[in-house]
C-alpha positions in Angstrom: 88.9 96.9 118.5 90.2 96.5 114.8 92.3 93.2 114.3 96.1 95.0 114.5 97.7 94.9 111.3 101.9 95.3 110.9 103.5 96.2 107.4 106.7 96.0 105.9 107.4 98.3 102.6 109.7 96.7 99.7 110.8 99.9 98.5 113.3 101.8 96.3 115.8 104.5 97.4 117.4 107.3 95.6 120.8 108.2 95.9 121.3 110.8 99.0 117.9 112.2 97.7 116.1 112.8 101.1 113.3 114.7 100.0 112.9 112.4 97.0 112.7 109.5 98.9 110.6 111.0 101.5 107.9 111.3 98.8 108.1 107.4 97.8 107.9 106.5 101.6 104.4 108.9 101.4 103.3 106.6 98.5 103.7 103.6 100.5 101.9 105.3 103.7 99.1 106.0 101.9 98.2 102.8 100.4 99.3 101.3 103.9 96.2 103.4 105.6 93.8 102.2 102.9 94.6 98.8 104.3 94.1 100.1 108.1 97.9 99.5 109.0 99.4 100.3 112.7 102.9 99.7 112.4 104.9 100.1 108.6 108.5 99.5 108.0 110.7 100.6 105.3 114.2 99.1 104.6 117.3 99.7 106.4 118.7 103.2 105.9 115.3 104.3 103.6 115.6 107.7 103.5 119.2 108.0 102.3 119.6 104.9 100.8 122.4 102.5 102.0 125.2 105.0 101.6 128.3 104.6 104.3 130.3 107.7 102.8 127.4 109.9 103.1 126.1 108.7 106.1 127.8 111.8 108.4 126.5 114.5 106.0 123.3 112.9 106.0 122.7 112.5 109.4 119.6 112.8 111.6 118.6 114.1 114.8 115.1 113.5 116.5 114.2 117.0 115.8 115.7 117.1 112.6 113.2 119.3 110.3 113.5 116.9 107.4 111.3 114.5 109.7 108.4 116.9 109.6 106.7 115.6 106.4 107.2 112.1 107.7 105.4 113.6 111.1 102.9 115.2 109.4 102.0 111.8 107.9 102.5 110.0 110.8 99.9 112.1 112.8 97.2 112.0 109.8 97.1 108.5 109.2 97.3 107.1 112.9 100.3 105.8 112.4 103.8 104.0 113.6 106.0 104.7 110.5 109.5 103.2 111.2 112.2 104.7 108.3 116.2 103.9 108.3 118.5 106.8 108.8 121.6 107.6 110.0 121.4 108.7 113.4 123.6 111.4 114.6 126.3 111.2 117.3 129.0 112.9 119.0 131.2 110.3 116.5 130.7 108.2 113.6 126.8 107.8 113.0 124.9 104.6 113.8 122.7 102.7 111.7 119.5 103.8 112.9 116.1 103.4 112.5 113.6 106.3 113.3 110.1 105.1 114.9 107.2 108.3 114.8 104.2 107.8 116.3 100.7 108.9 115.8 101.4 111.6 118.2 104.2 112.7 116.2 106.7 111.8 119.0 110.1 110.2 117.7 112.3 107.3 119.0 115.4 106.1 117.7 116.7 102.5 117.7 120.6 102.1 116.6 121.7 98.8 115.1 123.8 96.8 117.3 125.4 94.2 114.9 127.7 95.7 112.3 128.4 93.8 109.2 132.4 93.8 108.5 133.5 97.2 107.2 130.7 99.3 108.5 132.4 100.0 111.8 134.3 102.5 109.2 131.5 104.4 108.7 129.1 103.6 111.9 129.1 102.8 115.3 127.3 100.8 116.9 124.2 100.9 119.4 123.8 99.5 122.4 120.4 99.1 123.7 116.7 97.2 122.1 114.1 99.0 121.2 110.8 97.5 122.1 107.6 99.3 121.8 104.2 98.7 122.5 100.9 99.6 119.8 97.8 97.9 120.7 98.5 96.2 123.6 101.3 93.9 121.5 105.0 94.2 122.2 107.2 95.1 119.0 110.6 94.3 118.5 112.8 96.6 115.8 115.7 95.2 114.5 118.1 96.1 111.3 119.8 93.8 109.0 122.6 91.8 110.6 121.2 92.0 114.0 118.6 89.4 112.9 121.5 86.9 112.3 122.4 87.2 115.5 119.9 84.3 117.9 120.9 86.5 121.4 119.1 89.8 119.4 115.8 88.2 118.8 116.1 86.7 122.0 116.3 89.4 123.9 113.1 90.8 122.5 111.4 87.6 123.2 112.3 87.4 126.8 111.2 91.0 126.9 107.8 90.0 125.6 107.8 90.7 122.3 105.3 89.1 120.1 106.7 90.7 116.8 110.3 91.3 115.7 110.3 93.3 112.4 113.6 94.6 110.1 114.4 96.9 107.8 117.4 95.1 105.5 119.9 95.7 102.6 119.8 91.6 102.1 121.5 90.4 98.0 120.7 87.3 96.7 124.2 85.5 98.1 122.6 86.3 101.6 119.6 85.5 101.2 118.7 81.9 101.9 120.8 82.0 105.2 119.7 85.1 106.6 116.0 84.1 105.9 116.4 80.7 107.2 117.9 82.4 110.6 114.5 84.7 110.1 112.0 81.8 110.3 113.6 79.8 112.6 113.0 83.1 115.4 109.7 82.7 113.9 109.7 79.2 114.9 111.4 78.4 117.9 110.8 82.4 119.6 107.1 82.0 119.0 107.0 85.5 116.8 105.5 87.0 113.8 109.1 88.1 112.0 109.1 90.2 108.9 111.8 91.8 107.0 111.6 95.1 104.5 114.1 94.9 102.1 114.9 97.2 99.3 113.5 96.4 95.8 116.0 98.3 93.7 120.1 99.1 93.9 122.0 101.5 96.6 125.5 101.9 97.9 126.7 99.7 94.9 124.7 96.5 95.9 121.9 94.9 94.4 119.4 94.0 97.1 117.4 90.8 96.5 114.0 91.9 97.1 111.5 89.2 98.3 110.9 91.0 101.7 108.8 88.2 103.5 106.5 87.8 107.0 106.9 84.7 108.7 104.8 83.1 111.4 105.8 80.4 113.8 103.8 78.0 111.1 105.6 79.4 108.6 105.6 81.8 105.4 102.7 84.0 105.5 103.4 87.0 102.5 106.6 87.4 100.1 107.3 90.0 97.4 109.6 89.2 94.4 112.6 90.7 93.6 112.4 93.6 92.0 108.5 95.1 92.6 107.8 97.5 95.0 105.6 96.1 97.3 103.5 96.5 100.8 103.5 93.1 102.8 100.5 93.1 105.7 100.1 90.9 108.6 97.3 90.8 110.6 96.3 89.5 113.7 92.8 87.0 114.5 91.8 85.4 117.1 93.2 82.1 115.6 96.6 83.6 114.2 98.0 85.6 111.5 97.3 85.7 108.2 99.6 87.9 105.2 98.6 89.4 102.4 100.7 91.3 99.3 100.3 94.4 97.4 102.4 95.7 94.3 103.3 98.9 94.3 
């Protein structure tokens, strides 16, 4: 069996552009199989960018046709492809993140933590989403859930081995929120990695410098602006990381 391999994406995203974007996340997917990836993450609310007041038009459902590309690629390139979207409800949306395997089934995670204001736009999930690709347990997480210890936690105790986030992270949150980031790494036992976006959206100006950490520490790091694939994988003695610019 191949060593298993996780990727985060440090990616741009257009402006309520769904099909646009779509095509950028196919970019990234293709040099991600040429690197034999399992498991790639994009940043927190990917395919629309991070938009609150379009979040309701925008909207997803699992069986939402826009997915189909995304399926398609999934299914082609034996594949876990997790992309942010705003997930449908019966209410405000939530904060979701879409997970399509390479049987081109769907599952949905909803972010739990809200930042102060989104509650306007989003609500809330309630429930972890842990899922299992190669025999390891993977923990998804978005944004501010990761500054929360009890999230990562939770995944731990459940037996997860890898926590992973997409993010909207700027640089006056960055050295906190990555210090919470390594110390799950640390003190959870867990490869953590975070996807962050490389380029504006919603009005903010994301950081960059998505990063993989192992419990011994920094493993791969992009810089600010680039777009960039991250890659973990897993040996018999650890995990190593690796970066690619885009």
């Amino acid at each position: 069996m191949s060593p298993l391999k996780i990727a985060v994406a440090q990616a741009p995203s257009i402006q309520g552009d769904v099909d646009a974007n779509i095509l950028l996340h196919a970019e990234f997917i293709k040099i991600a199989r040429a690197h034999d990836v399992a498991y790639l993450v994009f940043p927190e609310l990917s395919l629309t960018g991070y938009e609150p007041e379009l979040a309701s038009a925008l909207a997803f459902t699992v069986d939402d046709a826009r997915l189909q590309p995304l399926i398609a690629l999934a299914v082609a390139n034996n594949m876990h492809i997790v992309v942010g979207a705003p997930i449908a409800t019966d209410s405000k949306p939530s904060i979701g993140a879409f997970t399509i395997s390479p049987r081109g089934s769907i599952e949905t995670y909803a972010k739990m933590h809200l930042h102060p204001g989104e509650d306007r736009y989003f609500t809330a999930g309630r429930a972890h989403h842990v899922i299992t690709v190669g025999g390891t347990k993977i923990a998804n997480a978005i944004c501010a859930d990761t500054n929360h210890r009890s999230h990562a936690e939770w995944c731990a105790e459940s037996g997860a081995t890898i926590y992973i986030a997409g993010v909207l992270i700027t640089a006056r949150g960055y050295a906190a929120d990555t210090r919470q980031l390594q110390a799950h790494a640390r003190n959870l036992n867990m490869l953590v990695a975070m996807a962050n976006h490389s380029q504006p959206t919603g009005g903010w100006k994301p950081i960059g410098k998505s990063a993989i950490w192992a419990p011994s520490g920094l493993i791969a790091s992009a810089n600010e602006t680039s777009n960039a694939l991250l890659i973990a994988e897993k040996n018999p003695t650890g995990w190593t990381g690796s970066a690619i610019e885009i």
